[in-house]
PyMOL commands that place a pseudoatom at each C-alpha (Angstrom):
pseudoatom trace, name=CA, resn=UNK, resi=1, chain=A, elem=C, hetatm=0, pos=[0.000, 0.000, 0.000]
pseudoatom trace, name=CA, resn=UNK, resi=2, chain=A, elem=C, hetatm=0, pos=[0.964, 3.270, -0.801]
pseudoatom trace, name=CA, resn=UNK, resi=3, chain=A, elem=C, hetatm=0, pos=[0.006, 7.121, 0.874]
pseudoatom trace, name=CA, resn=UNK, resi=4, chain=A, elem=C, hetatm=0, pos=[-1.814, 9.326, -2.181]
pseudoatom trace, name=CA, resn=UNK, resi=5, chain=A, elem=C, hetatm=0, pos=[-2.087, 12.757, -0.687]
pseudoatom trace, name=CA, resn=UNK, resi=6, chain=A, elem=C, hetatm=0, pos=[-3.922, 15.696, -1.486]
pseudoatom trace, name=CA, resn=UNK, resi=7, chain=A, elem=C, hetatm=0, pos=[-3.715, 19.578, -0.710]
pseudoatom trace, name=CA, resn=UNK, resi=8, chain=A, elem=C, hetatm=0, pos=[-6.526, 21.818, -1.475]
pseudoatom trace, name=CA, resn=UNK, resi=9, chain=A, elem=C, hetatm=0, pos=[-8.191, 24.985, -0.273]
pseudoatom trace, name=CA, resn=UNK, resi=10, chain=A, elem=C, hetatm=0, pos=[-10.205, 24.384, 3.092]
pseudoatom trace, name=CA, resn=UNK, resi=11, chain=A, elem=C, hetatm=0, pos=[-13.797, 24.062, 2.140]
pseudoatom trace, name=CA, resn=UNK, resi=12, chain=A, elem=C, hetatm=0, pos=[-16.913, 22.251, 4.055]
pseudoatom trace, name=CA, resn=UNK, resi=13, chain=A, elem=C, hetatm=0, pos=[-17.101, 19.152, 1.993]
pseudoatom trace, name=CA, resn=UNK, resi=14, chain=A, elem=C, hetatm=0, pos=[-13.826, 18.456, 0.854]
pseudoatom trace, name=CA, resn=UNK, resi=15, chain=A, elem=C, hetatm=0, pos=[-13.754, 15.193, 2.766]
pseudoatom trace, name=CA, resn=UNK, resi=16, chain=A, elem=C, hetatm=0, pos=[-17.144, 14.156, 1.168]
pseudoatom trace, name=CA, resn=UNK, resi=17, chain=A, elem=C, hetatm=0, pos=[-15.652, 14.746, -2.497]
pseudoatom trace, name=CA, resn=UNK, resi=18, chain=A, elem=C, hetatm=0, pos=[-12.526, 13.025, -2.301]
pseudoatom trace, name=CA, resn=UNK, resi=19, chain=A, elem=C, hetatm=0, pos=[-14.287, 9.879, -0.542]
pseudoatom trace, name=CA, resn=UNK, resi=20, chain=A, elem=C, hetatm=0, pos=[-16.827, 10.217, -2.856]
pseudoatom trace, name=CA, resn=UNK, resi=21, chain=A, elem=C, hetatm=0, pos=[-14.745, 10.294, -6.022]
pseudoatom trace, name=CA, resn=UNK, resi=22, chain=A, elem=C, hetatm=0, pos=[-12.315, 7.277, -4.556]
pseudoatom trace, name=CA, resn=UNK, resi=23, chain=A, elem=C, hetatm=0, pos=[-15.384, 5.473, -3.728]
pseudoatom trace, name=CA, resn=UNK, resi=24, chain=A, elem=C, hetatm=0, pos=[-16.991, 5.508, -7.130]
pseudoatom trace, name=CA, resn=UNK, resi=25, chain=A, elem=C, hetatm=0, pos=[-13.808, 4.550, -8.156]
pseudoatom trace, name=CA, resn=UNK, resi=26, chain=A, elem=C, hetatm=0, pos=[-13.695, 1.629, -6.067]
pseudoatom trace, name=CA, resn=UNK, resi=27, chain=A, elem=C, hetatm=0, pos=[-10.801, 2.605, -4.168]
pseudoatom trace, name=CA, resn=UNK, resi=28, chain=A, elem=C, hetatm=0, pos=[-10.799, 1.283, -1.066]
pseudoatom trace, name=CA, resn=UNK, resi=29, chain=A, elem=C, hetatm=0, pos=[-9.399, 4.019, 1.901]
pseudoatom trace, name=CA, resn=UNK, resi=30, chain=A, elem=C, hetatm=0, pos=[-7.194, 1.741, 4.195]
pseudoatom trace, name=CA, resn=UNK, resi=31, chain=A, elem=C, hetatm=0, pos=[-6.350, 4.700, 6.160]
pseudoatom trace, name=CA, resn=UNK, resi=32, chain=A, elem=C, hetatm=0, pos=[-6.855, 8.138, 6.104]
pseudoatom trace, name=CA, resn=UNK, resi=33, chain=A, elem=C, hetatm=0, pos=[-5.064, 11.261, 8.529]
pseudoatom trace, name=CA, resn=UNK, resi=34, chain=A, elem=C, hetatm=0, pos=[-6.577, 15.075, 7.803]
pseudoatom trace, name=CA, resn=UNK, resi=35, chain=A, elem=C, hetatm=0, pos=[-5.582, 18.167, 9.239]
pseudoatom trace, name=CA, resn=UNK, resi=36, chain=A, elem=C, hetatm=0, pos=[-6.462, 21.785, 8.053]
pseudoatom trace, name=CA, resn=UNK, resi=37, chain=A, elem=C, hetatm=0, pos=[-3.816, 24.856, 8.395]
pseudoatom trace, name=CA, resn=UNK, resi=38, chain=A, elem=C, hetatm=0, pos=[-4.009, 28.245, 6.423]
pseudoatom trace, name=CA, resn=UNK, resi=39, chain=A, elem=C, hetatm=0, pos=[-6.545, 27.845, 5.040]
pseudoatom trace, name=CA, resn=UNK, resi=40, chain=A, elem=C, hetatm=0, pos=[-5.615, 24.667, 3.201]
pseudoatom trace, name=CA, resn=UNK, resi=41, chain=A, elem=C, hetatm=0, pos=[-6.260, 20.752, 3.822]
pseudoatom trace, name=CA, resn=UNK, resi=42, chain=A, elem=C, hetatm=0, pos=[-4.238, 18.235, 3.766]
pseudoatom trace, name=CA, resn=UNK, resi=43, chain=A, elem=C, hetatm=0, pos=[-5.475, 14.557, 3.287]
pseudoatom trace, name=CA, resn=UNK, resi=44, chain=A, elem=C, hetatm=0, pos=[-4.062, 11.481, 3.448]
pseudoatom trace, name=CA, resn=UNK, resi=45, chain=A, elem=C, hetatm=0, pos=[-5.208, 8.178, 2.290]
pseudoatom trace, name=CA, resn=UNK, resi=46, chain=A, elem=C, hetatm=0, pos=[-3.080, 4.495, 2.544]
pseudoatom trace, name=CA, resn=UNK, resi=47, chain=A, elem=C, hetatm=0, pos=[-4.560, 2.740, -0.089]
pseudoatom trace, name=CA, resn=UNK, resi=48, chain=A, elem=C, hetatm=0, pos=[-4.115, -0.601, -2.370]
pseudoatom trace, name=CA, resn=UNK, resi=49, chain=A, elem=C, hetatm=0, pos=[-3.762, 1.291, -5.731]
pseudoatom trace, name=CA, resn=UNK, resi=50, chain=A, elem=C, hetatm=0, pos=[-2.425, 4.547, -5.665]
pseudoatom trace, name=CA, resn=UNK, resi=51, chain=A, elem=C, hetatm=0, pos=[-1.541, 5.068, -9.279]
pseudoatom trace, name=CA, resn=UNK, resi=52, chain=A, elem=C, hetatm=0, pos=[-5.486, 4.538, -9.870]
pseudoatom trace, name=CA, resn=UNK, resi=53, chain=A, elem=C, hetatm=0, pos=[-6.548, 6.796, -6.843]
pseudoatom trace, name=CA, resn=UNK, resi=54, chain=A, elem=C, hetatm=0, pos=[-4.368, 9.465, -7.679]
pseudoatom trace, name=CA, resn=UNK, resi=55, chain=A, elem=C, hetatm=0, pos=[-5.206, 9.006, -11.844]
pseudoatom trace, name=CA, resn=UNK, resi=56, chain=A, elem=C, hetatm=0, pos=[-9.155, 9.530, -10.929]
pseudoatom trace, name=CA, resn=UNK, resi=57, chain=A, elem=C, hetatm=0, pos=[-8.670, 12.491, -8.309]
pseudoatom trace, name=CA, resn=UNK, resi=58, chain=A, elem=C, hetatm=0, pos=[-6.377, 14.226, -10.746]
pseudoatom trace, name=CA, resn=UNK, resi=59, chain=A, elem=C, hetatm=0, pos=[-9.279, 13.812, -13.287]
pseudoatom trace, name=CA, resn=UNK, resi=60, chain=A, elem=C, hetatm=0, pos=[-10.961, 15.539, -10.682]
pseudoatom trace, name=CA, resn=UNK, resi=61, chain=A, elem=C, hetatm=0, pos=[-9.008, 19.026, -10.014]
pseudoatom trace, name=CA, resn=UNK, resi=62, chain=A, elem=C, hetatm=0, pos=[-7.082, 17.800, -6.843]
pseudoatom trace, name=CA, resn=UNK, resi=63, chain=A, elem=C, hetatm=0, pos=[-3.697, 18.233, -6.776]
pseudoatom trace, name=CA, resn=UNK, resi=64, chain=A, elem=C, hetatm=0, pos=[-2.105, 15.106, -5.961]
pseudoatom trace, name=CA, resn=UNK, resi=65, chain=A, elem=C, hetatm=0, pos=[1.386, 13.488, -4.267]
pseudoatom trace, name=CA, resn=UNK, resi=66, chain=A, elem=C, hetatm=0, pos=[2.164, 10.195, -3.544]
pseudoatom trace, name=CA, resn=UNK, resi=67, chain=A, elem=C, hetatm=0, pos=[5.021, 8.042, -1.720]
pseudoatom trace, name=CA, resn=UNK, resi=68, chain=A, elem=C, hetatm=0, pos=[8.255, 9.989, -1.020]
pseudoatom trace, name=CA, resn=UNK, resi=69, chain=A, elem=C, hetatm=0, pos=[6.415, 12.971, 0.168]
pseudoatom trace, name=CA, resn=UNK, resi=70, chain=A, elem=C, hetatm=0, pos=[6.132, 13.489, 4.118]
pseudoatom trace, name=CA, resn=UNK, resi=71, chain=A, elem=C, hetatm=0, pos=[4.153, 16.460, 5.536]
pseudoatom trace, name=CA, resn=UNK, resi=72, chain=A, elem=C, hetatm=0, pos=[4.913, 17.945, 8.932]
pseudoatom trace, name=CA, resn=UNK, resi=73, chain=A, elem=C, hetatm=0, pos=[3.992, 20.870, 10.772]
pseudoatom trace, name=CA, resn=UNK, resi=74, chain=A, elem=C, hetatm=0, pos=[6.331, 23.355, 12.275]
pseudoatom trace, name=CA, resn=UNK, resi=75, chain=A, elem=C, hetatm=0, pos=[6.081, 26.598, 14.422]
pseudoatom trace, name=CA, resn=UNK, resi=76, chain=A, elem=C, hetatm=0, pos=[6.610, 29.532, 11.977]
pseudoatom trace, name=CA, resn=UNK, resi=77, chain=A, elem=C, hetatm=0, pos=[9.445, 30.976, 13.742]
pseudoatom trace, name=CA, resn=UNK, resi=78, chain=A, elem=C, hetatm=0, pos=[13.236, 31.676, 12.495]
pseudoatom trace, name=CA, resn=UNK, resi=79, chain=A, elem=C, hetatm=0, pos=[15.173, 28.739, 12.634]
pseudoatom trace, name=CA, resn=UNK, resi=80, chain=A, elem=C, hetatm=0, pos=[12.492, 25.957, 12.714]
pseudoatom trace, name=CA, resn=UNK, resi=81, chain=A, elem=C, hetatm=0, pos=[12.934, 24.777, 8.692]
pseudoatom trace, name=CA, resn=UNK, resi=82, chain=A, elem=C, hetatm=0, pos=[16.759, 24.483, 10.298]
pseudoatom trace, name=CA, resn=UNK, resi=83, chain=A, elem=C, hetatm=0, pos=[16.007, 22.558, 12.895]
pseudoatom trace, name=CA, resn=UNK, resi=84, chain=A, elem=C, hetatm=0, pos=[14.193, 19.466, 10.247]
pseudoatom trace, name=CA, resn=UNK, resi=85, chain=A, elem=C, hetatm=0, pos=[16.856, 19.497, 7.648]
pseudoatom trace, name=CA, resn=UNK, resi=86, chain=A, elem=C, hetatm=0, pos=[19.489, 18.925, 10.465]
pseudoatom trace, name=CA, resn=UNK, resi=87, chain=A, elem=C, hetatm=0, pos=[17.861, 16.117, 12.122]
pseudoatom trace, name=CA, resn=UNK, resi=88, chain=A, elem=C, hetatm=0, pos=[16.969, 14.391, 8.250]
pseudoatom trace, name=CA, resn=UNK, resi=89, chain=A, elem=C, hetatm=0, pos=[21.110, 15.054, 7.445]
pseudoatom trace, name=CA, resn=UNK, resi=90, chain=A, elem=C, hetatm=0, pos=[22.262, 14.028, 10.942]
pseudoatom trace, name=CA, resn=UNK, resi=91, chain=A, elem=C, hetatm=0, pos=[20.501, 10.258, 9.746]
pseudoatom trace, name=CA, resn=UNK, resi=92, chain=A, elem=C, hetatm=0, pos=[21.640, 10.595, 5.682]
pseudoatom trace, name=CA, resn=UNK, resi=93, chain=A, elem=C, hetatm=0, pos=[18.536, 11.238, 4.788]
pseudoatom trace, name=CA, resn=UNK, resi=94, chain=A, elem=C, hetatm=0, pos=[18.773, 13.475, 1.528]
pseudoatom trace, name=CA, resn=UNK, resi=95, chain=A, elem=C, hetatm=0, pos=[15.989, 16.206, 1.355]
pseudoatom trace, name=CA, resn=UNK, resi=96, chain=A, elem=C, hetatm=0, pos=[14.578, 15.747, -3.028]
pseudoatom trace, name=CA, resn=UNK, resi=97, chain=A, elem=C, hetatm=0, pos=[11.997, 18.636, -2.759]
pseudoatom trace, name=CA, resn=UNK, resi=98, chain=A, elem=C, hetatm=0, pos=[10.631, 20.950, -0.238]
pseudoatom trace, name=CA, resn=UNK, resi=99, chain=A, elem=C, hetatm=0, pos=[7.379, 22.879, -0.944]
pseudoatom trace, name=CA, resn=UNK, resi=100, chain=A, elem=C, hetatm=0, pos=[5.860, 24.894, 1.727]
pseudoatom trace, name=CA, resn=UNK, resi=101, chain=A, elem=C, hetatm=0, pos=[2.072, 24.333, 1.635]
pseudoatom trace, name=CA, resn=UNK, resi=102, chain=A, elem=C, hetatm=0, pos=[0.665, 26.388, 4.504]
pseudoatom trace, name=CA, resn=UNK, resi=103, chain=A, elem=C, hetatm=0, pos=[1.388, 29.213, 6.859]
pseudoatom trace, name=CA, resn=UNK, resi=104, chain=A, elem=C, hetatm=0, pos=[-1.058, 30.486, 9.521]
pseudoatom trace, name=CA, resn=UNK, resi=105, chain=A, elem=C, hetatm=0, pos=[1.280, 32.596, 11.697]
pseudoatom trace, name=CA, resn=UNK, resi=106, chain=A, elem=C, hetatm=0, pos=[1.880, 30.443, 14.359]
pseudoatom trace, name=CA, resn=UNK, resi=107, chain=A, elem=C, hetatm=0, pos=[2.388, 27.095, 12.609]
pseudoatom trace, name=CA, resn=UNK, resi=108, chain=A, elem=C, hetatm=0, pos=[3.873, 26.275, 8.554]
pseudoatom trace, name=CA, resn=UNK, resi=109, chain=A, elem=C, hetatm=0, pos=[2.959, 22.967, 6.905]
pseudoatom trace, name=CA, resn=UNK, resi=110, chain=A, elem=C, hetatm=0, pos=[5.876, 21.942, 4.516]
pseudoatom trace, name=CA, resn=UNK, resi=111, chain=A, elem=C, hetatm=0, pos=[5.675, 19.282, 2.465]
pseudoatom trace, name=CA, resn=UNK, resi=112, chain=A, elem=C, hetatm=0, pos=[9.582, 17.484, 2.172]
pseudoatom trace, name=CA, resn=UNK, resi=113, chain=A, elem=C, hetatm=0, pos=[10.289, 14.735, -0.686]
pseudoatom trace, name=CA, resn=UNK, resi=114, chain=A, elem=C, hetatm=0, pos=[13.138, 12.355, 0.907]
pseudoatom trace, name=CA, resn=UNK, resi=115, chain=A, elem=C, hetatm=0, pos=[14.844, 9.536, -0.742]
pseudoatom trace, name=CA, resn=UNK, resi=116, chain=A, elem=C, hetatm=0, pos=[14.044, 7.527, 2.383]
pseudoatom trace, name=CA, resn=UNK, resi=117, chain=A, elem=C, hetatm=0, pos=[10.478, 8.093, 3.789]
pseudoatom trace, name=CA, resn=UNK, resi=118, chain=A, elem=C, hetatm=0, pos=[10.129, 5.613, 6.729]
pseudoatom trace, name=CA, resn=UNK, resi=119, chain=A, elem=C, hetatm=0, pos=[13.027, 6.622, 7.866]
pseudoatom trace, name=CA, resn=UNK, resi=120, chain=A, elem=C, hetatm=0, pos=[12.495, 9.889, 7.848]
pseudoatom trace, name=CA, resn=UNK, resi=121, chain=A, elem=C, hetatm=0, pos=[8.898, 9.280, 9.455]
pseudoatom trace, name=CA, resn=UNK, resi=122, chain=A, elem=C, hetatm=0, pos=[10.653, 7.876, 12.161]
pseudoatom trace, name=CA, resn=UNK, resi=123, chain=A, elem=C, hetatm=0, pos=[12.895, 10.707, 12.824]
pseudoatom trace, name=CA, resn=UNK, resi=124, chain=A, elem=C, hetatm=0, pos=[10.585, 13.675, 12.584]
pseudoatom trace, name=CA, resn=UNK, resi=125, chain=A, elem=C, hetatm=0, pos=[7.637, 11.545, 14.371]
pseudoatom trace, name=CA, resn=UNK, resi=126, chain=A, elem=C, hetatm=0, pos=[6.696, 14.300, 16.460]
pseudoatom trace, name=CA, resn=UNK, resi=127, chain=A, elem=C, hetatm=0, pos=[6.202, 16.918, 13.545]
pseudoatom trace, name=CA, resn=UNK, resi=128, chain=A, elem=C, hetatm=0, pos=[4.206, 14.757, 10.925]
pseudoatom trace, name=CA, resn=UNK, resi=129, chain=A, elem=C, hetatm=0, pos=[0.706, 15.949, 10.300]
pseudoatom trace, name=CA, resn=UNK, resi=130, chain=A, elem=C, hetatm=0, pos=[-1.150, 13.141, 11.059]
pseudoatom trace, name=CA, resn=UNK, resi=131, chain=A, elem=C, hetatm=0, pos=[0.704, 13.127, 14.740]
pseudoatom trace, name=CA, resn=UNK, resi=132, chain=A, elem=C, hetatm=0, pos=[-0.013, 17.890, 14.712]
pseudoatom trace, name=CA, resn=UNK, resi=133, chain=A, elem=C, hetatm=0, pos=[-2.984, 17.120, 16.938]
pseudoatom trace, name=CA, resn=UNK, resi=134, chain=A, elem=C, hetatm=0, pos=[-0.797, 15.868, 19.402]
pseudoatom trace, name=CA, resn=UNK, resi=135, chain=A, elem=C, hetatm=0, pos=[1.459, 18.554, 19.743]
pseudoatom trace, name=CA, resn=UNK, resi=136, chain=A, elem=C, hetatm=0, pos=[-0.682, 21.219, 19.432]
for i in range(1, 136): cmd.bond("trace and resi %d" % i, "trace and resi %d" % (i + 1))
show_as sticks, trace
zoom trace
């Protein structure tokens, strides 16, 4: 199984849509982790096909990412950004892409493309979006 995510503007029913569209699809959601910052969501599925999930919600409009992409959440202060890319080179794990997706003045949502992903999951456990809640 493989993570498809999606990042689109905040609206009362998103969620609906995209479980709509996957379930017409007949994509099964295995697993699923949401969280809204800025004004944007971000939603993750686990499912068994991702190439066909993320083929029929790009069909739709959503703007799609899948596999090497990890999302966390950060306080928007100076330094922060630093703080992640140390801890992912500290444990060789080489930063691909970095896209910041959110900012709400107290916390940034950055999306990082790694060439190791469950590694880097493990190391920035505390940050990922589906674990924000948490620290909030």
């Amino acid at each position: 199984m493989k993570d498809v995510t999606v990042i689109a503007p905040d609206k009362v029913g998103l969620l609906a849509d995209i479980s709509y569209i996957l379930g017409k699809a007949r994509v099964n959601i295995e697993s699923i982790a949401v969280t809204s910052v800025g004004g944007k969501s971000i939603i993750t599925v686990l499912v068994k096909n991702s190439q066909k999930a993320m083929d029929v919600l790009q069909r739709n409009g959503f703007k799609v990412s899948s596999g090497n992409v990890i999302f966390v959440k950060i306080e928007d202060k100076p330094g922060r950004l630093s703080e992640i890319a140390k801890m992912l080179a500290d444990q060789k794990i080489n930063v691909e892409n970095l896209n910041l997706v959110s900012r709400d003045g107290k916390n940034s949502i950055v999306g990082i493309a790694v060439d190791r992903p469950r590694k880097a999951k493990k190391v920035l456990d505390m940050y990922l979006v589906e674990n924000a809640e948490v620290q909030s």
